[in-house]
C-alpha positions in Angstrom: 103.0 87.0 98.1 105.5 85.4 96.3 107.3 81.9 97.5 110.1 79.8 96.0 108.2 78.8 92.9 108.1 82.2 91.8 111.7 81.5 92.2 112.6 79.1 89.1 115.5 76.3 88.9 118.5 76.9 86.6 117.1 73.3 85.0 114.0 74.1 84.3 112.7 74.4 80.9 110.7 77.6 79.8 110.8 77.9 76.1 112.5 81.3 75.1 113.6 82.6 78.3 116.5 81.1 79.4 116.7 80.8 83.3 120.0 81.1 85.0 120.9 81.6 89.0 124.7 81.8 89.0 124.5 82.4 92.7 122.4 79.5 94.1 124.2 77.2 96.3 123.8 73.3 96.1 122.4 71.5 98.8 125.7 70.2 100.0 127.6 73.8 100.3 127.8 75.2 103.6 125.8 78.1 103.8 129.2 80.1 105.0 131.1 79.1 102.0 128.4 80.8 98.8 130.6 81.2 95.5 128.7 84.1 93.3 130.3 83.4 89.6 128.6 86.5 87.7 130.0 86.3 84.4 130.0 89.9 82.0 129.5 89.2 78.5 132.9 89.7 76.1 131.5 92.4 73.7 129.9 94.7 76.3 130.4 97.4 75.1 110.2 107.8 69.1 108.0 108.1 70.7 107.7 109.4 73.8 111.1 111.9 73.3 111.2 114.7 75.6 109.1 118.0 76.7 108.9 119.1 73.2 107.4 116.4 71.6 105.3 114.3 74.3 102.0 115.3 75.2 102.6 113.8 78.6 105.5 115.7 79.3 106.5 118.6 81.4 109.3 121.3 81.1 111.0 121.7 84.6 109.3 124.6 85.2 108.7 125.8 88.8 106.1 124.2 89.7 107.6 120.4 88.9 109.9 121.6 92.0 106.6 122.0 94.6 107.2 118.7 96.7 104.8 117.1 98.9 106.3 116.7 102.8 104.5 114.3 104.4 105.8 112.5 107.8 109.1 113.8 107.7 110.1 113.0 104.3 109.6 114.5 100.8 107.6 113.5 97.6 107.0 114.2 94.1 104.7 116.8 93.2 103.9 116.0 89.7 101.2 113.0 88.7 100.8 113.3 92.7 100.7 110.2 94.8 101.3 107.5 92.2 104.3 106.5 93.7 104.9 105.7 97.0 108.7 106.3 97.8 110.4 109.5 99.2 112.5 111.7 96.6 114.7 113.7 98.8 117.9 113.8 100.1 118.1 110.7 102.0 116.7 108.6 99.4 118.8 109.9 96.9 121.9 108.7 98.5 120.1 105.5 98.7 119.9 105.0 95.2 123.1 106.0 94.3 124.3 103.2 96.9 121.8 100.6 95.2 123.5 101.6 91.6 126.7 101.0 93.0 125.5 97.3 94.2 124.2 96.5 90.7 128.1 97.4 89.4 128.9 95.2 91.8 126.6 92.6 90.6 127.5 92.9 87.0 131.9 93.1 87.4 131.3 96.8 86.7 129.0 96.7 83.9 125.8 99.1 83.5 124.0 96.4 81.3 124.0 92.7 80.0 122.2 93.3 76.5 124.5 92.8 73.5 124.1 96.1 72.3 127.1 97.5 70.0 127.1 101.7 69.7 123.5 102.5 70.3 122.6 106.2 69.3 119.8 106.4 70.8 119.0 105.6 74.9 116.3 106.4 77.3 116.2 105.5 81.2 113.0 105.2 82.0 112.6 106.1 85.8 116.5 107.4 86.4 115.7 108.6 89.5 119.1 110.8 90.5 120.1 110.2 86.7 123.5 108.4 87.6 122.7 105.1 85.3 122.2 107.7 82.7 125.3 109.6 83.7 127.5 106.6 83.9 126.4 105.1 80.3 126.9 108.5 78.3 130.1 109.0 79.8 131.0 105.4 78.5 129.4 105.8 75.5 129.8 109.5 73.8 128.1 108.7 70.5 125.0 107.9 72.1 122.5 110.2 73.1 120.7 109.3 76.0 117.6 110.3 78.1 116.5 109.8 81.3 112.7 110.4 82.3 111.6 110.6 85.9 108.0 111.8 88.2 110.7 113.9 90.0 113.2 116.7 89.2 116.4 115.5 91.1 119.1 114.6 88.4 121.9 117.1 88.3 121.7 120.3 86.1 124.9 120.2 84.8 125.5 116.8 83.0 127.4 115.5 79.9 126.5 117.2 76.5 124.8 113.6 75.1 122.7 113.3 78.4 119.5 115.2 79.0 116.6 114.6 81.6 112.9 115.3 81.4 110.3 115.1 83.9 107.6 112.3 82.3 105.6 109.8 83.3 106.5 107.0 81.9 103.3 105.2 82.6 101.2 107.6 80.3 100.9 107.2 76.7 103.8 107.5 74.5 103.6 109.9 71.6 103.9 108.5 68.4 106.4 111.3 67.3 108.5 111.7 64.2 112.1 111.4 66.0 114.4 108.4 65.9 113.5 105.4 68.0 115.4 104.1 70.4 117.8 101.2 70.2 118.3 100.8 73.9 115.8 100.9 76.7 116.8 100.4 80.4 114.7 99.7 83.3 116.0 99.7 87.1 114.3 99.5 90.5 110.9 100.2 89.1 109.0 97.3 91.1 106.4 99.4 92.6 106.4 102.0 90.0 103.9 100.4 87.5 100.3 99.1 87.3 100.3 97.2 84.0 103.7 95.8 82.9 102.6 94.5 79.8 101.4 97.8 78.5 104.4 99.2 79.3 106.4 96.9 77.5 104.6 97.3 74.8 105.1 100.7 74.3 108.6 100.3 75.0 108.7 97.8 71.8 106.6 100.1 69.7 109.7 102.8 69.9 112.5 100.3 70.0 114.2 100.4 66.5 114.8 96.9 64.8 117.2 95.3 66.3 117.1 97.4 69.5 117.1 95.7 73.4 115.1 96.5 76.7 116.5 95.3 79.4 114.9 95.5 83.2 116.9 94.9 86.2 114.7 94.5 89.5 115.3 93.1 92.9 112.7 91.2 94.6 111.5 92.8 97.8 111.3 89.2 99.1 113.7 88.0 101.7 114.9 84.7 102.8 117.5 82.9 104.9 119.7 80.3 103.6 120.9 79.2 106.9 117.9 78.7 108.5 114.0 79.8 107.2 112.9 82.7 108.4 109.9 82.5 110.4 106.4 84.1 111.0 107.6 85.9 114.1 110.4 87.9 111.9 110.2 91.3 111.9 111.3 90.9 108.2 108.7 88.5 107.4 106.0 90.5 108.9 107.3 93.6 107.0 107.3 92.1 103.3 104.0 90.5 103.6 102.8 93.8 105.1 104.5 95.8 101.9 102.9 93.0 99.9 99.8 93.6 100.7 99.9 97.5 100.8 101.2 98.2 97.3 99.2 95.4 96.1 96.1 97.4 97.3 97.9 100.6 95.8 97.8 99.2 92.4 101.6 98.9 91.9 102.9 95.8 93.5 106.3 95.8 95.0 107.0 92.6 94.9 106.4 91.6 91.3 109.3 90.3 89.5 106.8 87.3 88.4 104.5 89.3 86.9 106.9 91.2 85.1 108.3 88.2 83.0 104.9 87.5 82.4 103.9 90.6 80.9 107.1 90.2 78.9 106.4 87.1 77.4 103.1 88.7 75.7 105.1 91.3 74.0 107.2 90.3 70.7 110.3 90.4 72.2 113.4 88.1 70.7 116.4 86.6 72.2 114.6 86.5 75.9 116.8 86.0 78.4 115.9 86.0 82.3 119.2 85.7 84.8 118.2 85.1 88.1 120.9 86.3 90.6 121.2 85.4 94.4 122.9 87.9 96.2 123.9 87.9 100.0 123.0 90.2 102.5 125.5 91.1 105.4 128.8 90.2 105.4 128.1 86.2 106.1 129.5 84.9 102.8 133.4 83.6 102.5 134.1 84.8 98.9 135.1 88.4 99.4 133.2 89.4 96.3 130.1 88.2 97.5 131.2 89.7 101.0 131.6 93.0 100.0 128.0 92.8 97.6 126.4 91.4 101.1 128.0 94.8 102.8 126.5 97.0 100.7 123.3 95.7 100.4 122.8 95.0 104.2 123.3 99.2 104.7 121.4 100.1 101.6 118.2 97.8 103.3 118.4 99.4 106.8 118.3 102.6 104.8 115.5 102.1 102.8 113.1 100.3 105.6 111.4 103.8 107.1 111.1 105.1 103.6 109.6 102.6 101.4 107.5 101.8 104.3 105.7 105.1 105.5 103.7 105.9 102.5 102.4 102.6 102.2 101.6 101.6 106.2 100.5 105.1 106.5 98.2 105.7 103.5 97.6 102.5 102.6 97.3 100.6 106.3 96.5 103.0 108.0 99.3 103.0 110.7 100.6 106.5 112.3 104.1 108.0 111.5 104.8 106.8 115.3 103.9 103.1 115.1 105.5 103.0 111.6 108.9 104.5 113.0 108.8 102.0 115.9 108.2 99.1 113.8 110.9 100.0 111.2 113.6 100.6 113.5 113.0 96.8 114.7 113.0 95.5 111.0 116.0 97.4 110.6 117.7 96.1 113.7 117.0 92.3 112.2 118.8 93.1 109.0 121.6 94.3 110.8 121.8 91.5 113.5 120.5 87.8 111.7 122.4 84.8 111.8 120.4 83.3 109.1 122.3 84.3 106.1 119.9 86.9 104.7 119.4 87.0 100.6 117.3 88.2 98.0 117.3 87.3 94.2 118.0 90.1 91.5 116.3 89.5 88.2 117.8 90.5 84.5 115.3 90.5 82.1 116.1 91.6 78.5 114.8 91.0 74.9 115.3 92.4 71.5 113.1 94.0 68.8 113.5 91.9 65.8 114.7 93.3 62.7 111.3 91.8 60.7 108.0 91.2 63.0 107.4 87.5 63.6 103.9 86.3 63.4 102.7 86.2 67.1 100.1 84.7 68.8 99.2 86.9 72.3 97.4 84.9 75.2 
């Protein structure tokens, strides 16, 4: 269960990663009048490489396309059960919604990394593929690849953009090809069992020089008007959610441990952004207002499906009791006067061009 010391002040000092929370609002500001300043950067601008060359990868044959239906909703079929979140149609559209927020978020921007004309990209987890999409079209030179559990990115996509069905959790194959000088990461929080080996293999196929970058909401939510309390349906949900992907092996609500793992993995130029974004239209600034919009519909659409999976195989629950209990969670994010928010973490670091002398805890 996280709290607000997971949560760290823009003051603080922690070495190499550099903390900011351009939405956090002083103690004297009204909790109607939040100002969100996110600022985009001026000059914005192998390993595990595809079904050919990965031992762990598939081609999308026909059988990559035999879901799993369970309660109403669809799953992936390949590496079977080790993720816990619907992949059809509904949940598509919910992604594509949550990819618009983080354009919001960033002025527009797919990424905060100072990258300048990377050839090579991979989008580990792409889900419906539009991240992947959206950076090849701005970015023709690069070729970019984007791996997911399930086969629901568009056949027909640009000629530098490719998708293969991997997991990204397996090992990585130390082939021949080109590494990569860009690795994203986006809504994977309940996606991986050990970071820190992840990120390690994600540094192992980074060319010198060459950024990750992992942008991750919390699925930890809080009211800046007034504290929400035990008898919320929202409270009661997270810690529930906490507790069942913790049990599943792949904790939801891990943006702490994420950093962490970081940290133990050479990475250079570390920088950790902490955002606080609204939810629901409370906020003043019309910026922030129409982020808060957004977000409020993409949570009441993603309550029933995050949740079934976990409360049914994990806690137990029936499809019924889970239904009934998400329709009131949902019915508190769309009706709370206590300012609903949630932070949004940037994490990125850089491959250096020589390896430094490191010292692992």
């Amino acid at each position: 269960m996280a709290d607000e010391s997971d949560h760290p002040s823009p003051n603080q000092d922690h070495g190499i990663v550099s903390e900011t929370s351009p939405g956090t609002v002083t103690q004297n500001l009204d909790a109607t009048e939040q100002h969100l300043e996110i600022e985009v950067e001026d000059d914005l601008d192998s390993a595990f490489r595809g079904s050919d060359q990965s031992s762990t990868s598939t081609s999308l044959a026909s059988s990559v396309f035999n879901y799993v239906y369970e309660n109403g909703r669809r799953y992936h079929k390949y590496h079977e059960g080790s993720y816990a979140l619907p992949n059809d149609e509904q949940e598509q559209d919910r992604l594509d919604m949550l990819h618009h927020i983080f354009r919001l978020i960033l002025g527009g921007a797919l990424y905060k990394s100072p990258i300048s004309n990377p050839r090579q990209v991979l989008d580990i987890g792409t889900g419906t593929g539009i991240w992947a999409l959206d950076f090849a079209d701005d970015h023709p030179a690069s070729d970019v690849l984007g791996n997911d559990l399930s086969p629901i990115q568009p056949s027909w996509t640009a000629p530098n953009c490719r998708f293969i069905i991997d997991d990204v959790e397996s090992q990585w194959a130390q082939a021949g090809g080109k590494p990569y000088d860009f690795i994203h990461q986006r809504n994977m929080v309940g996606s991986i069992g050990n970071w820190q080996r992840l990120y390690q293999q994600a540094y192992d196929n980074l060319a010198p020089g060459g950024w990750y970058e992992a942008q991750e909401f919390d699925v930890w939510f809080q009211g800046q008007a007034e504290e929400l309390t035990p008898d919320s349906y929202i409270v009661q949900w997270q810690t529930m959610l906490d507790e069942a992907s913790s049990k599943f092996g792949k904790q939801l609500n891990c943006a702490a441990q994420m950093k962490a793992a970081f940290l133990k993995v050479p990475f250079v130029n570390v920088q950790h952004e902490v955002y606080k974004v609204p939810i629901g239209k409370w906020p003043k600034d019309q910026k922030l207002r129409e982020i808060g919009i957004f977000l409020q519909a993409q949570m009441m659409d993603s309550v029933e499906g995050v949740s079934m999976a976990y409360f049914t195989r994990v806690l137990g629950w029936s499809k019924e009791e889970t239904t009934v209990f998400s329709a009131r969670v949902r019915q508190e994010f769309k009706n709370n006067p206590k300012c609903l928010y949630v932070y949004c973490h940037f994490l990125r670091g850089q491959k250096p061009y020589s390896l430094p002398e490191f010292q692992k805890d």
